[in-house]
PAZAPA-4460 file (N, C-alpha, C; in steps of 0.05 Angstrom, whole numbers, plus 32768, in hexadecimal, padded with zeros to 4 digits):
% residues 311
    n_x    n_y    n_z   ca_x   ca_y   ca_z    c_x    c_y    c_z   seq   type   mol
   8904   8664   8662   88FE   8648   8665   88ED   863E   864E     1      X     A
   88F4   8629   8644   88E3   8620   862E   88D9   860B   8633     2      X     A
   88B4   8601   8637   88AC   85EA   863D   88AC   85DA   8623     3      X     A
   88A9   85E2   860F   88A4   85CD   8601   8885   85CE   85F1     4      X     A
   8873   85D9   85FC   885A   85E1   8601   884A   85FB   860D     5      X     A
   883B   8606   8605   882A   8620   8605   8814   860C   861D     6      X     A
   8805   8606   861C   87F2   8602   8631   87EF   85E3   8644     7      X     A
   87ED   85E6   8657   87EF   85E0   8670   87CE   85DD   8677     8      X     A
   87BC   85BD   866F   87A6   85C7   8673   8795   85B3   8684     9      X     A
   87A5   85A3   869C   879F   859A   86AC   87AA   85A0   86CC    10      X     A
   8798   85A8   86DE   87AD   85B9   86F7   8790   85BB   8712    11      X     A
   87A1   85B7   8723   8790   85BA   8735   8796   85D2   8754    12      X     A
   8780   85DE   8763   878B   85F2   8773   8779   85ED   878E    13      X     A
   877C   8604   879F   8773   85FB   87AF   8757   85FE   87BC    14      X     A
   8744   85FB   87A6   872C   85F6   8799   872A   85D6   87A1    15      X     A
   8734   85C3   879A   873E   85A5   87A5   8756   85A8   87B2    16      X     A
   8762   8591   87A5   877C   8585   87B6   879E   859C   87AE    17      X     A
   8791   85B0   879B   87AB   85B3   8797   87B4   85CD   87B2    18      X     A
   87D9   85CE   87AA   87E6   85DF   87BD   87DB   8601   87B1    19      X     A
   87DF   8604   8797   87DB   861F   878D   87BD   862A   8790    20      X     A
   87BD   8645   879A   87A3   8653   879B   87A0   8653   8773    21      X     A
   8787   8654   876F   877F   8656   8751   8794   8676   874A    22      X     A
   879A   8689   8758   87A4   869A   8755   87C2   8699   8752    23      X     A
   87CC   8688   8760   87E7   8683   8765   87F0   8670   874C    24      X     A
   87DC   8662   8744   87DE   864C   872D   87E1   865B   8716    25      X     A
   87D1   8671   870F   87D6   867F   86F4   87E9   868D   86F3    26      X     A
   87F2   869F   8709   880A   86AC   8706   881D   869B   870B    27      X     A
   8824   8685   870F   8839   8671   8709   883B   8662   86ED    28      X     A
   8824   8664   86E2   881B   8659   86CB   8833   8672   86BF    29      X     A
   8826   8682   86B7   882B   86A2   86A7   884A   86A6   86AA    30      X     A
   8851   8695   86C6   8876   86A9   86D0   8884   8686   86B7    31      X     A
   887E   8674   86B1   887E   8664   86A7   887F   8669   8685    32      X     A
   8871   8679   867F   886D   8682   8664   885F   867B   8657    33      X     A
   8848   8664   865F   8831   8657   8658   8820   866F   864F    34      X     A
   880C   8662   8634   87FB   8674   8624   87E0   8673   863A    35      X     A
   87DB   8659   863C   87C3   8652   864C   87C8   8636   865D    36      X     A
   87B3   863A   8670   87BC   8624   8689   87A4   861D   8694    37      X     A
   879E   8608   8695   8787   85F1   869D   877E   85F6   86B6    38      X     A
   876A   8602   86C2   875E   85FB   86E0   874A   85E5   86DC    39      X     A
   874C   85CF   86EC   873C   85C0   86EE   8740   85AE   8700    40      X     A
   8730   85BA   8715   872A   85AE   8737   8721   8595   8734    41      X     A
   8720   8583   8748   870D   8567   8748   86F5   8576   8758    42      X     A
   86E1   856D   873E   86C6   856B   8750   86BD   8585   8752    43      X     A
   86C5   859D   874C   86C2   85BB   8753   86C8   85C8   8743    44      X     A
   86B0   85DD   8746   86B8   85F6   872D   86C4   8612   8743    45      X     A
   86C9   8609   8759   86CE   8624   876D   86E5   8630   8764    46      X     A
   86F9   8624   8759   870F   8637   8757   870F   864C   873D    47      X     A
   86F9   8647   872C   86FA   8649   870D   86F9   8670   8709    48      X     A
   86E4   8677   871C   86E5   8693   871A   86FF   86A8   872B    49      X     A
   8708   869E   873E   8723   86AF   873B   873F   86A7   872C    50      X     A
   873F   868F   871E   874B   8688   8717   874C   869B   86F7    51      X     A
   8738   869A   86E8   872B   86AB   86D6   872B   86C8   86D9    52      X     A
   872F   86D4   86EA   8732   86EE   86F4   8753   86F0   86F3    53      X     A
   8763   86DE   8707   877E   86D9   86FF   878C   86D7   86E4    54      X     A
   877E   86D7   86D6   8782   86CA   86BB   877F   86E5   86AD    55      X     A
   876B   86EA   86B2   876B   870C   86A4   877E   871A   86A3    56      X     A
   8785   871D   86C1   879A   8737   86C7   87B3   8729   86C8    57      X     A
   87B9   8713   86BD   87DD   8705   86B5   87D7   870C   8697    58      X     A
   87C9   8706   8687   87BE   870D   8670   87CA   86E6   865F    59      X     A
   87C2   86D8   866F   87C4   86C3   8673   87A5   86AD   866C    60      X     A
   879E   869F   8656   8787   8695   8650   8782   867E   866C    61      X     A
   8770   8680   8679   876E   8663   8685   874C   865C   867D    62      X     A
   875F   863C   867D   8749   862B   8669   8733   861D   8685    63      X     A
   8719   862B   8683   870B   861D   8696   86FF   8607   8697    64      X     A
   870C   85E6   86AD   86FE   85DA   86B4   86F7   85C8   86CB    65      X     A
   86ED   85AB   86CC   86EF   859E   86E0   86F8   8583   86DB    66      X     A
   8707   8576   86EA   870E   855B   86EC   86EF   8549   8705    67      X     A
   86E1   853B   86F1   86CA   852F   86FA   86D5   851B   8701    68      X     A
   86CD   850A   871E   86D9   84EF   8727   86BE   84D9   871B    69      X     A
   86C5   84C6   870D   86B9   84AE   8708   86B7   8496   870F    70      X     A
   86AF   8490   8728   86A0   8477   8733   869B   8454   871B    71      X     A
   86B0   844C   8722   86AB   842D   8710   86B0   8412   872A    72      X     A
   8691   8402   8724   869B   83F4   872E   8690   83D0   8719    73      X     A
   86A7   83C8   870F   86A6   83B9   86FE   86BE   83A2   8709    74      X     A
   86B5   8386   86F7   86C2   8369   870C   86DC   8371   8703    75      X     A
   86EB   8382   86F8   8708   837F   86E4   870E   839A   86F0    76      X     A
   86FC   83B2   86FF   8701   83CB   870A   86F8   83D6   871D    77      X     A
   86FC   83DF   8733   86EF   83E1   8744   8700   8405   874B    78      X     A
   86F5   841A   8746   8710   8436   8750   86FC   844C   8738    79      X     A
   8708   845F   873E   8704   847A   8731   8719   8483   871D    80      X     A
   8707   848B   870A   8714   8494   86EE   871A   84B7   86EE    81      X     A
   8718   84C4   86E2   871C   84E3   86E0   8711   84ED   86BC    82      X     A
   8708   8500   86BF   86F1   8505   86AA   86F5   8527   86AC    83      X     A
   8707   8533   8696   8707   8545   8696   86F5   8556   868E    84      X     A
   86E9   8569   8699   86D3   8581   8685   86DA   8591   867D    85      X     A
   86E0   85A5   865E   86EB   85B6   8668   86CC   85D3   8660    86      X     A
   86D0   85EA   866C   86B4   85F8   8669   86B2   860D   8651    87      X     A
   86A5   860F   8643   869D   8628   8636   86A4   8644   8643    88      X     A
   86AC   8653   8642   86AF   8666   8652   868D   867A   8653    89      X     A
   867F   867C   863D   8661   867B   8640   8650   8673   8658    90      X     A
   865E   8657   8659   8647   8644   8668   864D   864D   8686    91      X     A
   8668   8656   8692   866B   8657   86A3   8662   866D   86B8    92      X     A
   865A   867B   86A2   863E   869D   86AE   861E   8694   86B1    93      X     A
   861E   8676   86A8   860C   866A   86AE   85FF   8663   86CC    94      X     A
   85EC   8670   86DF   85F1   8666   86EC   85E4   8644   86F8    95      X     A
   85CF   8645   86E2   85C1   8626   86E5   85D8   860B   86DA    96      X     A
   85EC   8613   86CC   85FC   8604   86CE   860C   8602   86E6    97      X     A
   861A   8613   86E8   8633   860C   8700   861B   8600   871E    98      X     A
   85FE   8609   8724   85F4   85FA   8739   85E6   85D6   8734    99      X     A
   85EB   85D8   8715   85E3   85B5   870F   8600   85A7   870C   100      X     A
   8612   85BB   8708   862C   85A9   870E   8637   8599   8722   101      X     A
   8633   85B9   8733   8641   85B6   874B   8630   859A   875A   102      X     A
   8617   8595   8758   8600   858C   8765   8609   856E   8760   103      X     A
   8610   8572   8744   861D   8550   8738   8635   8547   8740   104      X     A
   864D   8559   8745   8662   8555   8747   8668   8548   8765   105      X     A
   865A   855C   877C   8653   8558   8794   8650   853B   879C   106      X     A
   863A   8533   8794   8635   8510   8798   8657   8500   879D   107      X     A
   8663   84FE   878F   8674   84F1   878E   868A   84F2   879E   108      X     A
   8689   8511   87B3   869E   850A   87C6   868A   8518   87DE   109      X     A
   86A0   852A   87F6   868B   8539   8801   8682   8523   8819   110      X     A
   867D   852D   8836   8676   851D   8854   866F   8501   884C   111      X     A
   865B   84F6   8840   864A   84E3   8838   8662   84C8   8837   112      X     A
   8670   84D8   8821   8689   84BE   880F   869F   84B8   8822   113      X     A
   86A9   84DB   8834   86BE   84D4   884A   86B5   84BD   8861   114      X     A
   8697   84BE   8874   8690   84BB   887D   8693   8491   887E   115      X     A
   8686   8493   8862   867B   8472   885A   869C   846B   8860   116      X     A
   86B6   8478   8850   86CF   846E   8849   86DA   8467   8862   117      X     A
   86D7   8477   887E   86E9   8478   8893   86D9   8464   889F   118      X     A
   86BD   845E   88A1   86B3   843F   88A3   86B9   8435   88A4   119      X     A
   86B2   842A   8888   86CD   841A   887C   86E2   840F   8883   120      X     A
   86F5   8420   8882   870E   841F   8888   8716   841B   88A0   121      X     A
   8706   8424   88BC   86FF   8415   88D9   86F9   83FF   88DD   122      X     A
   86DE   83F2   88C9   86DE   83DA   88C7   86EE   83C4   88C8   123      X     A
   8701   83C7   88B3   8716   83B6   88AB   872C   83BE   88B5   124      X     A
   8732   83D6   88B5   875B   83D9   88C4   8752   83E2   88E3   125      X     A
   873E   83EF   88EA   8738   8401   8901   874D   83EA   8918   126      X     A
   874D   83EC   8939   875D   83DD   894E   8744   83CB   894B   127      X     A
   8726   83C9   8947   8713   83AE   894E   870D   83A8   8935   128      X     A
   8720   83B0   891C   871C   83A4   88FF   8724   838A   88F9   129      X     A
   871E   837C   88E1   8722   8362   88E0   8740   835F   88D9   130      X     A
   8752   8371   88CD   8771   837B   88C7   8780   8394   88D4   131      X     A
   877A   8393   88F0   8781   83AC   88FD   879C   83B2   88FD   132      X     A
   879C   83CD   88EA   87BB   83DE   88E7   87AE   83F6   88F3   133      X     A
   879F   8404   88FF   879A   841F   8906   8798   8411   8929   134      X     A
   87B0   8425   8936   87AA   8428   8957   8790   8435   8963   135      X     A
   8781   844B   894D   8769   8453   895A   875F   845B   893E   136      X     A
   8742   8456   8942   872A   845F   892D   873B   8479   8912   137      X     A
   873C   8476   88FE   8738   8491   88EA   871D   8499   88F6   138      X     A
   8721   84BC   88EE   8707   84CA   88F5   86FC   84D3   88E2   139      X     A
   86EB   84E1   88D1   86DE   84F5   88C1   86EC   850C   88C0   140      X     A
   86EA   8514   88DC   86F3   852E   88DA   870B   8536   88E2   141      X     A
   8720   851F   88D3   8740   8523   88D2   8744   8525   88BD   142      X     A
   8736   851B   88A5   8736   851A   888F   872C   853F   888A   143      X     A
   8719   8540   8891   8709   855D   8884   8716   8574   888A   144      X     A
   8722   856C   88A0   8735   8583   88A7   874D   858E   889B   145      X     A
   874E   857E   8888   8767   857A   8871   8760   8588   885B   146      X     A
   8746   858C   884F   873B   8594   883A   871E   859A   8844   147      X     A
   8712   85AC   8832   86EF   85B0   882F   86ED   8599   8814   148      X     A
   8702   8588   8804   86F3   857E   87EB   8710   8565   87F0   149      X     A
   8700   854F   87FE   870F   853C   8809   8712   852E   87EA   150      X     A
   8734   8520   87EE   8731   8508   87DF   874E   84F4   87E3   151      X     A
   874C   84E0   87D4   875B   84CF   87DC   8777   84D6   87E9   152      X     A
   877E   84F6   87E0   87A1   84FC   87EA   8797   8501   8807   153      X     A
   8785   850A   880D   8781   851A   882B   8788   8500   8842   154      X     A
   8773   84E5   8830   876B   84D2   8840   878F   84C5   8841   155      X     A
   879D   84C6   8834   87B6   84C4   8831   87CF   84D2   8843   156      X     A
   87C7   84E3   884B   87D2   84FC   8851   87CA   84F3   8874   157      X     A
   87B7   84F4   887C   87AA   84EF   8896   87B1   84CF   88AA   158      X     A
   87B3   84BE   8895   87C3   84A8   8895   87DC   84A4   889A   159      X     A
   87E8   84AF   888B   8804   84B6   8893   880B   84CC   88A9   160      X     A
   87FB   84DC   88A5   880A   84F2   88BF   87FE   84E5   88D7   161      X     A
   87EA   84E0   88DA   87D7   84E0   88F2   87DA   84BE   88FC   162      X     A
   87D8   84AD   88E8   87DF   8492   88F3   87FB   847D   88F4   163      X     A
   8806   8491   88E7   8828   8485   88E4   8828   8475   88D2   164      X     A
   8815   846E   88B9   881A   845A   88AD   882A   845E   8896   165      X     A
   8837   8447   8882   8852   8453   8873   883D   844B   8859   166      X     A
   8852   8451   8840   8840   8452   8822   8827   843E   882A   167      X     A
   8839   8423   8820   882C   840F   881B   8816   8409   882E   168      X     A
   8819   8405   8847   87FF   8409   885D   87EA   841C   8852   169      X     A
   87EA   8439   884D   87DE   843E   8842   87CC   8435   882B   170      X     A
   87E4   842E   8811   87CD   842C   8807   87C0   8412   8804   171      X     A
   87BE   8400   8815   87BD   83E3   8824   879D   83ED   8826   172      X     A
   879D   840D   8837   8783   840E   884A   8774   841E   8831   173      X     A
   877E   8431   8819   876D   843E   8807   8769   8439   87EC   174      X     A
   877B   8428   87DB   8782   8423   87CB   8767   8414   87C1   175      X     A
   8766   8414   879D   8755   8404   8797   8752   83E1   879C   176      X     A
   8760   83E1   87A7   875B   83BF   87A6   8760   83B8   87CE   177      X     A
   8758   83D8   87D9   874F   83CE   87F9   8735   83BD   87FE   178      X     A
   873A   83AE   8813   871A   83AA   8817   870A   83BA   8824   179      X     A
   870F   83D6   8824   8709   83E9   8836   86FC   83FD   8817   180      X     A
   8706   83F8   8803   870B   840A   87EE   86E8   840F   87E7   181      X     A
   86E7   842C   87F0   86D0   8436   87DB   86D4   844F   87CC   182      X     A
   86CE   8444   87AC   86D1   8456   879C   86CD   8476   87A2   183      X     A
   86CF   848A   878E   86C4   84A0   8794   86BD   84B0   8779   184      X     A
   86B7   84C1   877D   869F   84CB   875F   868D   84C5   8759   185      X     A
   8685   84CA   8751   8665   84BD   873D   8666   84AC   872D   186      X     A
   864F   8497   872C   8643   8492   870F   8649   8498   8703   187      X     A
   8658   848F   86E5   8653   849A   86D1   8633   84A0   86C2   188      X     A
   8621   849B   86CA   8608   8497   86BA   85FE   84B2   86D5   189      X     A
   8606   84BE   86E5   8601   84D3   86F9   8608   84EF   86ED   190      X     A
   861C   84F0   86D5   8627   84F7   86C7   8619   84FF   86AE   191      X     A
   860A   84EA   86A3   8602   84F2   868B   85EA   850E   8689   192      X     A
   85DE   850F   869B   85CA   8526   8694   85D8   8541   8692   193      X     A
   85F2   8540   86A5   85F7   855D   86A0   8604   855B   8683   194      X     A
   8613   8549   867B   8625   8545   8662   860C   854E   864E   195      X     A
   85F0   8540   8648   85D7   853E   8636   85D1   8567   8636   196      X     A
   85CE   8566   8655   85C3   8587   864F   85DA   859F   863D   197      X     A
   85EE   8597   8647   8604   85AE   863C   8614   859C   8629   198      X     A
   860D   85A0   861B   861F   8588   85F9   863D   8595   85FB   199      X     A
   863A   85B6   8601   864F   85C0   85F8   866A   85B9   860B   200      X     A
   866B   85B3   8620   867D   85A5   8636   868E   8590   8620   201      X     A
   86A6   8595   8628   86BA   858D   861C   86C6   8577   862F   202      X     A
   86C4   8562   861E   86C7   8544   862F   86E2   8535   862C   203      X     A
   86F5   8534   8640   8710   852B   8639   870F   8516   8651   204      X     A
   8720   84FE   864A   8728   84F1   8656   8748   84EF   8662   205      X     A
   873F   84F3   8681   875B   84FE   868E   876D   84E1   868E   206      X     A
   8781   84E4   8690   879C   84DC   8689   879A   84B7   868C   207      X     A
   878D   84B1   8671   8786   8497   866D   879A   8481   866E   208      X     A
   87B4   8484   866E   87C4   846D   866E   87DC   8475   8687   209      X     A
   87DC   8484   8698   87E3   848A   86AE   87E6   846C   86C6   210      X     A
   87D3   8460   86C4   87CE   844C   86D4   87E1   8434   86C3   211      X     A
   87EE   843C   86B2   8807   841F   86AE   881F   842B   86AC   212      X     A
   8826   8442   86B1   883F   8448   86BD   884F   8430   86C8   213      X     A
   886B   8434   86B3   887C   841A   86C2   888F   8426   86D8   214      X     A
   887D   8421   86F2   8891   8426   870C   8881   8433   8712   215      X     A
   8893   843E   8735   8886   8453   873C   887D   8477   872B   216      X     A
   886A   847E   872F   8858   849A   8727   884C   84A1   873C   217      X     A
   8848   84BA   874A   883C   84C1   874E   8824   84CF   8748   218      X     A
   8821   84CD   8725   8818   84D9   871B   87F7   84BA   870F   219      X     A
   8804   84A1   8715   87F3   848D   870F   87DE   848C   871F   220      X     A
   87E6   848D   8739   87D3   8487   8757   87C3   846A   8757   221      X     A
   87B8   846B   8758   87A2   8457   8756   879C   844C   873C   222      X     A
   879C   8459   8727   878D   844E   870B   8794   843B   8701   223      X     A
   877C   842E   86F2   877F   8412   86E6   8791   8417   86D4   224      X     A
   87A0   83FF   86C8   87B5   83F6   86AD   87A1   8403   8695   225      X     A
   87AD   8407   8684   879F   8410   8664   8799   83F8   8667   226      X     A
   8791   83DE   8662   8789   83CB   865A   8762   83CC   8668   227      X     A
   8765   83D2   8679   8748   83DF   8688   8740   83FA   867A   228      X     A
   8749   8403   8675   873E   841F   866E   8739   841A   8656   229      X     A
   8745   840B   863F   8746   8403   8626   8730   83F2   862C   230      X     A
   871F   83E1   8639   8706   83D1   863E   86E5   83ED   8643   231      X     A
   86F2   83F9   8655   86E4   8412   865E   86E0   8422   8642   232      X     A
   86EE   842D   8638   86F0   8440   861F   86D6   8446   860F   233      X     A
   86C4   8429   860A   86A4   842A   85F7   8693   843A   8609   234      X     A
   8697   8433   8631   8683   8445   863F   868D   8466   863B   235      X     A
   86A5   846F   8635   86AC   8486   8631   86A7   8495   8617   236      X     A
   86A8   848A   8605   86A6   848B   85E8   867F   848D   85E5   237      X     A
   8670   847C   85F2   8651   847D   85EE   863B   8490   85F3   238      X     A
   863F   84A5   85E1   862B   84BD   85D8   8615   84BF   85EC   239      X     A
   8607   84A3   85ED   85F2   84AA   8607   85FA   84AA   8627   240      X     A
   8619   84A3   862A   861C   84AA   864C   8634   84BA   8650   241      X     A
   8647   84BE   863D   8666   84C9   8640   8665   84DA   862D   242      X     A
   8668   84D1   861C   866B   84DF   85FA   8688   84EF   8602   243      X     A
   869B   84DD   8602   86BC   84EA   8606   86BE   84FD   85E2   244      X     A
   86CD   8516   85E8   86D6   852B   85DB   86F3   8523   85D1   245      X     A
   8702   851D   85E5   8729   851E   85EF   8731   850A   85FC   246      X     A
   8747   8507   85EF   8758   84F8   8602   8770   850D   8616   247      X     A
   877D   8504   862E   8792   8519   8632   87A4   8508   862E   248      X     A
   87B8   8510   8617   87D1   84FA   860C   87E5   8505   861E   249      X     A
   87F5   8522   8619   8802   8531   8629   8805   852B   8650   250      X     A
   880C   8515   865B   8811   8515   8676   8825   8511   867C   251      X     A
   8833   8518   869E   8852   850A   86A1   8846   84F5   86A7   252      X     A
   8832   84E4   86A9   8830   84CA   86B8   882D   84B5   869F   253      X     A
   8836   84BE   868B   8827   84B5   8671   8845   84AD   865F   254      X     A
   8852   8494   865B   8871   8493   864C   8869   8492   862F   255      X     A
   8887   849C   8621   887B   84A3   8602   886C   8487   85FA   256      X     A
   886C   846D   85FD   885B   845E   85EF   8846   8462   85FB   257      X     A
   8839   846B   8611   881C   846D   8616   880F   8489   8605   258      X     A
   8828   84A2   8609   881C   84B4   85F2   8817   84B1   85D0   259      X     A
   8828   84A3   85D1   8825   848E   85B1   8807   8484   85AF   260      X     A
   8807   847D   85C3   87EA   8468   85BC   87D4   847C   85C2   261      X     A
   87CA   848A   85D7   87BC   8496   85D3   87B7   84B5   85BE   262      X     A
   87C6   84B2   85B2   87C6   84CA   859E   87B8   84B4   8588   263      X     A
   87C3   849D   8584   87BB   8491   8573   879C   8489   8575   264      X     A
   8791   8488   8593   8771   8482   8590   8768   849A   858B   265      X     A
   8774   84BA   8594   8763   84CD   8596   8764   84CE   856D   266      X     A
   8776   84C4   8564   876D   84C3   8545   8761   84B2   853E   267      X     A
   875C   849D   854D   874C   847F   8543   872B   848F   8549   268      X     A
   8720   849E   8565   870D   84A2   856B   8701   84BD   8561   269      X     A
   8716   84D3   8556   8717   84EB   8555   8709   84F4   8566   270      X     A
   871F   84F7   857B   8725   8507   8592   873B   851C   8596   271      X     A
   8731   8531   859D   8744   8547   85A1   875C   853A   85B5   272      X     A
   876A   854A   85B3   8787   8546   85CC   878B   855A   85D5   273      X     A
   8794   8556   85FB   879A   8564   8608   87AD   8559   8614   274      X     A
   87B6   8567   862F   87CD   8568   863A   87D2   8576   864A   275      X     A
   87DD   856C   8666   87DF   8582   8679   87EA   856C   868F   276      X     A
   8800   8586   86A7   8810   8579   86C1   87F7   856D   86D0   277      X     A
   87ED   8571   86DA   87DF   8561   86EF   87E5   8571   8703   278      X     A
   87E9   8586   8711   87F6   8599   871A   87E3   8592   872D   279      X     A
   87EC   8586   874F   87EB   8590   8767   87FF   85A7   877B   280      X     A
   880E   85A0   877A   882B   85AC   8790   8841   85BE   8773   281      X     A
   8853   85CD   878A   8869   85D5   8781   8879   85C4   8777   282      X     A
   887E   85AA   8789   8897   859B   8781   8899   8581   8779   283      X     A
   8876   856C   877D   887C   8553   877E   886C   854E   875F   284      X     A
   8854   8568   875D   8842   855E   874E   883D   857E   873F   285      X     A
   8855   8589   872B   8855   85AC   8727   8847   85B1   8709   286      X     A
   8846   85C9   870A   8838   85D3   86F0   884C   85D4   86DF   287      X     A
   884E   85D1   86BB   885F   85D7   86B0   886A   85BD   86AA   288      X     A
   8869   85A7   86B1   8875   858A   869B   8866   857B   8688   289      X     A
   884C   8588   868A   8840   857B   8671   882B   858D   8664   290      X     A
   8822   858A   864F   8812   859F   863B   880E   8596   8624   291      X     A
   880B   85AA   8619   87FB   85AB   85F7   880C   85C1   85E1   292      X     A
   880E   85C4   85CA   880D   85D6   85BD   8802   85E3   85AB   293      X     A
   87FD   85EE   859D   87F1   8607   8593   87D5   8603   8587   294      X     A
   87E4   85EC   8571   87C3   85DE   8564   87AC   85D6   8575   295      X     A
   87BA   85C4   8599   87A6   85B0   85A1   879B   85CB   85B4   296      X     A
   87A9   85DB   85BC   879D   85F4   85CB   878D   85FD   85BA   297      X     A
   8789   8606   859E   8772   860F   858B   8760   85FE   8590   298      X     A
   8765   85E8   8586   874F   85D8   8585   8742   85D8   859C   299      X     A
   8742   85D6   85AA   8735   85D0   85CC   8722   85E4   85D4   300      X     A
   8738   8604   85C7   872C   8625   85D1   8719   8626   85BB   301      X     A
   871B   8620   85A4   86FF   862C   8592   86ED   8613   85A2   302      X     A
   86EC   8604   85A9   86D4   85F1   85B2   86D2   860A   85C8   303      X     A
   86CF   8612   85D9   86CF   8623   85FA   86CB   863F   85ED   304      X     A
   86D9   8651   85DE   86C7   8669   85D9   86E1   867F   85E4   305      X     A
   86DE   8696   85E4   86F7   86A4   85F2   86EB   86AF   860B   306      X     A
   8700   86B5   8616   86F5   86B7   8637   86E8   86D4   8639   307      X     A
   86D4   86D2   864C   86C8   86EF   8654   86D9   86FD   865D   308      X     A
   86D9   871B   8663   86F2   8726   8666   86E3   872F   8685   309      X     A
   86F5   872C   869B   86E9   8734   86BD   86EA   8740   86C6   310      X     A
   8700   8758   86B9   86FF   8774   86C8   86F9   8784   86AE   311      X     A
***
């Protein structure tokens, strides 16, 4: 099978939302023929060390990181962005890092955020809401029961199975422009201290023009039009709160004129490029349709260092 591409460096397991154990992900990666393959959970470094152990014994590089959720709430934006990290393999034996990570990353989803959301969302759709589409209360703990690291698919998922509601109802009740809608992630400026302490964190911006997909994607979800993100871009680009590294040009949610253009800022800004599936599931959302090759995989791995070896 020939992808087209050697690395695969955006993917998720079931560390978050995805279907593959971090273990199951690399040796699918490897049966694929991929050089190296992206872990990078939302919000979590939990999957990174068996994933890295997996990685050893396929003899398979995996590139360690996290997909950070970013909290904007602006009159032209109101939703969550995605903020790739990717790690040093150094830093990751660290252990005062991974507990100021985790500590940062946490805020942004986690009881607190489900809790406020299903509020929310009672408020306004609940049977005594001011737009009642729900026959009885959403709970908390229909949602949690779905995941330990809730996020918008769960609250999606629970909706549909549990309340009978179809796409669009749904995303009526979750979507950025609900009146129920509360963001999720952090601050970006919640962000900056860990970014200030560890320079060496490798800063990409996940799949920036995704959100103008013409038609349906499942791969857009929620995200604003490039025309927002292209407004957003100076808070990403600004040394004292983001200091972006990358762009990820390489997505399926991304058509050749959107890869056109952002290859063209990552040379306007000099920004590295990346690329990677977005990999939740086997079949809707799989590993293996988008990537990088050889050069943008160098570039990325001498920034990160070569991996410790685990056995």
């Amino acid at each position: 099978m020939t992808l087209g591409f050697i690395a695969d460096l955006h993917n998720h397991t079931t560390a978050s939302d995805g279907e593959y154990s971090p273990t199951e992900l690399v040796a699918h990666a490897a049966a694929l023929g991929l050089r190296a393959v992206g872990v990078t959970d939302h919000d979590t470094l939990n999957g990174l060390d068996e994933a890295l152990a997996a990685g050893d014994a396929a003899g398979i590089r995996v590139v360690p990181g996290v997909e950070v959720s970013l909290r904007f709430k602006r009159p032209y934006f109101t939703g969550t962005l995605h903020y790739l990290l990717y790690i040093p393999y150094d830093l990751l034996e660290d252990a005062r890092f991974r507990r100021e990570a985790e500590a940062i990353f946490s805020q942004g989803r986690g009881g607190g955020l489900v809790r406020a959301r299903v509020a929310a969302i009672n408020a306004e759709f609940g049977p005594a809401g001011a737009t009642p589409l729900l026959t009885r209360d959403l709970t908390a703990e229909e949602i949690e029961a779905l995941a330990d690291n809730v996020t918008r698919r769960h609250f999606a998922l629970a909706l549909a199975n549990n309340h009978g509601l179809n796409k669009e109802q749904v995303n009526l009740l979750i979507g950025n422009d609900s009146r129920a809608y509360i963001p999720s992630g952090i601050d970006p400026a919640t962000l900056t201290p860990l970014l200030s302490a560890y320079p060496q964190l490798v800063r990409v911006f996940a799949h920036p023009a995704a959100g103008s997909y013409p038609g349906e994607s499942l791969y857009n979800e929620v995200l604003p039009p490039i025309e927002v993100v292209e407004i957003l871009m100076p808070e990403f680009l600004d040394e004292d709160l983001l200091g972006l590294d990358g762009l990820e040009v390489q997505y399926p949610g991304h058509v050749q004129e959107h890869r056109e253009l952002m290859a063209a800022w990552a040379e306007q800004y000099d920004l590295i490029q990346t690329g990677g599936s977005d990999c939740h599931d086997r079949v809707n959302r799989p590993l293996g349709v988008a990537g990088v090759g050889e050069d943008e995989l160098e570039v990325l791995t001498s920034l990160l260092g070569e991996p410790l070896r685990v056995s």
